[in-house]
C-alpha positions in Angstrom: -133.8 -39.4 -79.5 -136.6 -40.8 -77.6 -136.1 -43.2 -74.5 -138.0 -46.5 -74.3 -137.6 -48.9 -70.9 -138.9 -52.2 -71.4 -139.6 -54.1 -67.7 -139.9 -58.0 -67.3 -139.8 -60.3 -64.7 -136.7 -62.8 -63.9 -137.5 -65.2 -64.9 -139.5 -63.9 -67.6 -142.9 -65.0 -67.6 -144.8 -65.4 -71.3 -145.8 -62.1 -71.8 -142.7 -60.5 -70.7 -140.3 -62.9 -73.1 -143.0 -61.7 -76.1 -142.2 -57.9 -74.8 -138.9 -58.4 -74.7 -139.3 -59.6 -78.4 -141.1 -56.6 -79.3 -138.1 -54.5 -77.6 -135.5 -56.2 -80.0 -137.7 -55.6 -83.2 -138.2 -51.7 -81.9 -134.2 -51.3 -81.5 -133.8 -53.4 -85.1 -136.5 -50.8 -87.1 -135.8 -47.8 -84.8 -132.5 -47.6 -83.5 -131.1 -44.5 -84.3 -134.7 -43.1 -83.6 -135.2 -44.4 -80.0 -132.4 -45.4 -77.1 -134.2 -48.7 -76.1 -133.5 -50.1 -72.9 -134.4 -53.6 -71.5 -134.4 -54.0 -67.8 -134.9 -57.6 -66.0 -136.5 -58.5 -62.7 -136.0 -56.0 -59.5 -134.1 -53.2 -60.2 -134.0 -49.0 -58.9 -136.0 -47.6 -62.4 -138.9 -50.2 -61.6 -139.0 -48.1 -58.1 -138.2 -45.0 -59.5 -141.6 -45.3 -61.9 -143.6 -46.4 -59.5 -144.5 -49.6 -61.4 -146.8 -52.7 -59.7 -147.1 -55.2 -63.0 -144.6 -56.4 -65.6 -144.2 -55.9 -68.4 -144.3 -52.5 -68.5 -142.9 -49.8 -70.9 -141.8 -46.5 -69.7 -141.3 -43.7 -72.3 -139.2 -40.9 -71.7 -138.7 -40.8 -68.0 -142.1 -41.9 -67.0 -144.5 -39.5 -69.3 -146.5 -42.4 -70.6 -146.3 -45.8 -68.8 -147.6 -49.4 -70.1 -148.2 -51.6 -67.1 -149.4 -55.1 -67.1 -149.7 -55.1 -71.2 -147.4 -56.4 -73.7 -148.0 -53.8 -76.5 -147.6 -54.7 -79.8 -145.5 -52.3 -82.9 -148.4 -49.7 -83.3 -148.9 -49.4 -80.0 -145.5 -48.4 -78.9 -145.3 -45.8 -81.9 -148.7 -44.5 -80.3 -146.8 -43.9 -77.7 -144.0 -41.8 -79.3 -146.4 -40.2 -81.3 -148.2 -39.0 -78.2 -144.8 -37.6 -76.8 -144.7 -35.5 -79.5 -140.7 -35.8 -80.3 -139.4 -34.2 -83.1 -138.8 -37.7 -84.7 -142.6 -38.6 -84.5 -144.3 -35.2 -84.4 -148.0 -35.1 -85.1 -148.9 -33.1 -82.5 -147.1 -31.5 -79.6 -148.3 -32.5 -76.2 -146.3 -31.4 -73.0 -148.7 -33.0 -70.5 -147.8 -36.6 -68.4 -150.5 -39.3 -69.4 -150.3 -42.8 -68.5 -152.9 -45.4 -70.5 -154.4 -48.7 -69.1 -153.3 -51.4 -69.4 -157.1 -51.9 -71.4 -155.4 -49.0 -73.7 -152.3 -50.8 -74.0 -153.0 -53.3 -76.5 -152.3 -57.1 -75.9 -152.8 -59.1 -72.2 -150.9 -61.2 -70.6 -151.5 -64.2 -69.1 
């Protein structure tokens, strides 16, 4: 099962009430696929990641990291795809990559 943080601010500001959006809809489609975890304002993981921006998606303990972005569906399976879990194998990858926010998908404002 992959592992999927979703960071926002609190309060959350426009782009991090649309990610948290996107978070719900993951857990709906995916949710015995991927442990989904939302995670508001200051908090140890934000730290632990490194992380300047919200929102921001952290997959699997920090291999790929979305900062500043609020990544839409394909985007996010992108992601998982690149992790190479069993559940969304393409190809296997066992190196630590973390895209742009330009990579990411949508910006916020």
């Amino acid at each position: 099962m992959a592992k999927v943080e979703f960071f926002t601010a609190e309060p959350p500001c426009a782009g991090c009430v649309e990610l948290l959006r996107t978070a719900g809809d993951v857990a709906e489609k995916y949710g015995e696929r991927i442990q989904v975890i939302k995670l508001m304002g200051p908090c140890e993981e934000f730290n632990k990641y490194g992380l300047t921006l919200v929102p921001a998606v952290v997959f699997e303990e920090g291999r790929i990291m979305l900062m500043g972005a609020c990544p839409d569906m394909d985007t996010i399976i992108a992601s998982l795809k690149e992790l190479g879990s069993n559940e969304w194998r393409q190809r296997s990858r066992s190196s630590h990559r973390s895209l742009p926010a330009q990579e990411a998908g949508l910006f916020c404002a």
